[in-house]
C-alpha positions, 0 to 999 in steps of 0.5 A: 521209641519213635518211628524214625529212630527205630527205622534207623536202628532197623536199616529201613527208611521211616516210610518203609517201616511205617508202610510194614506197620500198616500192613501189618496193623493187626500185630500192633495194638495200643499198647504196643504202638501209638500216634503221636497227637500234635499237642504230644509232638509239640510238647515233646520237640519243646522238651527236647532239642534232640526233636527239633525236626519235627517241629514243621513236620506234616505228620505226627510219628508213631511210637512204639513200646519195648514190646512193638519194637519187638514186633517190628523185627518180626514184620521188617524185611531188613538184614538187621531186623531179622538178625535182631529177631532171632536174637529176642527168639534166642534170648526169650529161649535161654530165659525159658530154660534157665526158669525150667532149671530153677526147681525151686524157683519154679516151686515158688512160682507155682505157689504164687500162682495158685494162690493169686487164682484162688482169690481171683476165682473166688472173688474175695480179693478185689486187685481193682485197676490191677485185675487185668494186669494180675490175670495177665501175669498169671498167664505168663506164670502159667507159661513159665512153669510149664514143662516143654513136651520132649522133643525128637532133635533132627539134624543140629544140637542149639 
């Protein structure tokens, strides 16, 4: 999504969201984030009426995938970012716990997983262009299956 639609969706100007993105540039990185070039502008206000205005535009917009619009809730300062940050935080939570109560499902996971480490750690499976993708989902597995440590609940029940 592009910047100003974004800002928008957040109740902050453009120049505001890209001002907390800026100091923010650490929690942005390319895939998360990019600049439009002029050419990618050029191309996409052809394509597109719905762009018309930022045909004269001076500077290219940014452009932010589902995860830098994730990220731009945590950095933003506007009512509606913070609500729709709690509600990613809340919703990645409920997602957690219902993989945690899929026993079996998580059996499978676990399968999956050890048998995608076993040809990754002994190398007698090329993923080729894949093999950072696939390391990275191993990961996310390993998240997934793993056991919340018990917790001592102070003062509300979620």
């Amino acid at each position: 999504m592009l910047d100003r639609d974004l800002a928008e969706l957040y109740e902050v100007g453009t120049k505001r969201l890209n001002e907390a993105v800026k100091r923010n540039k650490e929690r942005f990185p390319s895939d998360f984030m990019f600049k439009l070039t002029k050419d990618e502008l050029t191309q996409l206000v052809a394509k597109c009426d719905r762009f018309k205005t930022l045909k004269h535009s001076a500077s290219t917009p940014y452009v932010f995938t589902e995860h830098g619009i994730a990220m731009l809730s945590s950095v933003l300062k506007s009512k509606k970012a913070v609500l729709i940050n709690i509600q990613i935080i809340k919703t990645f939570i409920k997602l957690r716990h219902y993989v945690i109560s899929q026993g079996n499902t998580n059996e499978q996971i676990n399968d999956l997983r050890k048998l995608l480490m076993l040809h990754v750690e002994n190398n007698d499976y090329k993923f080729s262009e894949y093999d950072e993708t696939i390391i990275q989902i191993l990961k996310a597995l390993n998240k997934l299956i793993e056991q919340p440590k018990e917790t001592t609940k102070i003062g509300f029940n979620p």
